[in-house]
ZADOVEX-331800 format. One line per 5 residues: number of its first residue (from 0); their letters; for each residue x, y, z of C-alpha. Coordinates in steps of 0.001 Angstrom, whole numbers. Each point is the difference from the previous one (the first is absolute). Layout:
// residues N
NUM = A = X,Y,Z  ... .
END
This chain:
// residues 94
0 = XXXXX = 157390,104843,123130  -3669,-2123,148  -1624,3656,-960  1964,145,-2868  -627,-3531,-1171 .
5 = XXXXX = -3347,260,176  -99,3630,-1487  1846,-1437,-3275  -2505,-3337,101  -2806,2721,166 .
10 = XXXXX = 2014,1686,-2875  577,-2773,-2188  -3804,-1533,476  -1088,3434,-1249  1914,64,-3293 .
15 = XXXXX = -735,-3842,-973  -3719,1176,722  428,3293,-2391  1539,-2815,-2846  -3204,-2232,824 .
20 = XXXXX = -1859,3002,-814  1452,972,-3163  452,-3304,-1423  -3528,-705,1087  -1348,3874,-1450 .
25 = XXXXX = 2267,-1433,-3282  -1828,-3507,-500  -3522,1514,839  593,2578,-2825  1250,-2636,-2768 .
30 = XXXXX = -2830,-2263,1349  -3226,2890,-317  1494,1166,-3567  -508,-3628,-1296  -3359,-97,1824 .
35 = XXXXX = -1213,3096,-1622  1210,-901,-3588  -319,-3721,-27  -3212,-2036,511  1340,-3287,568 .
40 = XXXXX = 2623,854,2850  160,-1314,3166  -2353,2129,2258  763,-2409,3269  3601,992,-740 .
45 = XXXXX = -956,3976,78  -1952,-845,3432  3010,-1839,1454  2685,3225,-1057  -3183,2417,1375 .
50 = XXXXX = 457,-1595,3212  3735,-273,121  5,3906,-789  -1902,819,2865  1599,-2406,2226 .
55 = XXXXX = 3516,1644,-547  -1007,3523,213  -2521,-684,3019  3674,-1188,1695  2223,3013,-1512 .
60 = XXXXX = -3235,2217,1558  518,-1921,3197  3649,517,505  345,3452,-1407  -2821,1247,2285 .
65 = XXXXX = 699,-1898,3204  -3691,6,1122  -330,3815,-333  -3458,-18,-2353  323,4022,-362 .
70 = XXXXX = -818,2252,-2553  3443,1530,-578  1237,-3536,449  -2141,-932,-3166  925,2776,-1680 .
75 = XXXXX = 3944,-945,377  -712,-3154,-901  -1545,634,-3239  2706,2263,-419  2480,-3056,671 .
80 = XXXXX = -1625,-2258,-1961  -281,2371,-3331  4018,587,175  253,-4439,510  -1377,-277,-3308 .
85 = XXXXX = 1081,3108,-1847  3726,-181,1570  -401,3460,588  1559,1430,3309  -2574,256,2562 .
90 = XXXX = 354,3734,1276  867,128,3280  -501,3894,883  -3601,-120,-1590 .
END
């Protein structure tokens, strides 16, 4: 019964940490178009949203690899990641 708790905790901290990481991917994006197009916007904003990107996806890398700093592992994360933000199925049988 405690291995399944803490399985589902595990779980559940992973996809709050995927949201952080789109929500985070989403703001960045709004934030750098304005940057880009508009002189007078808020630059120490764009640094602060920067920083919050990397923060959630240095945590989604973190649980999704478990410590294993492979190649393949790498690879199936970038994989991961691509289908997160495209809401395309991630293939499992490639």
């Amino acid at each position: 019964m405690r291995h399944a708790r803490k399985k589902r905790c595990v779980a559940d901290e992973f996809s709050e940490a995927c949201d952080s990481l789109v929500m985070a991917e989403r703001k960045f994006n709004k934030l750098d178009a304005t940057v880009r197009t508009d002189s007078s916007a808020d630059v120490c904003r764009w640094f602060d949203a920067l920083e919050e990107r990397y923060q959630t996806e240095k945590r989604v890398w973190e649980l999704f690899t478990a410590g294993e700093r492979s190649r393949r592992m790498g690879i199936l994360y970038l994989k991961f990641r691509e289908s997160l933000f495209t809401g395309l199925p991630l293939r499992t049988d490639a």
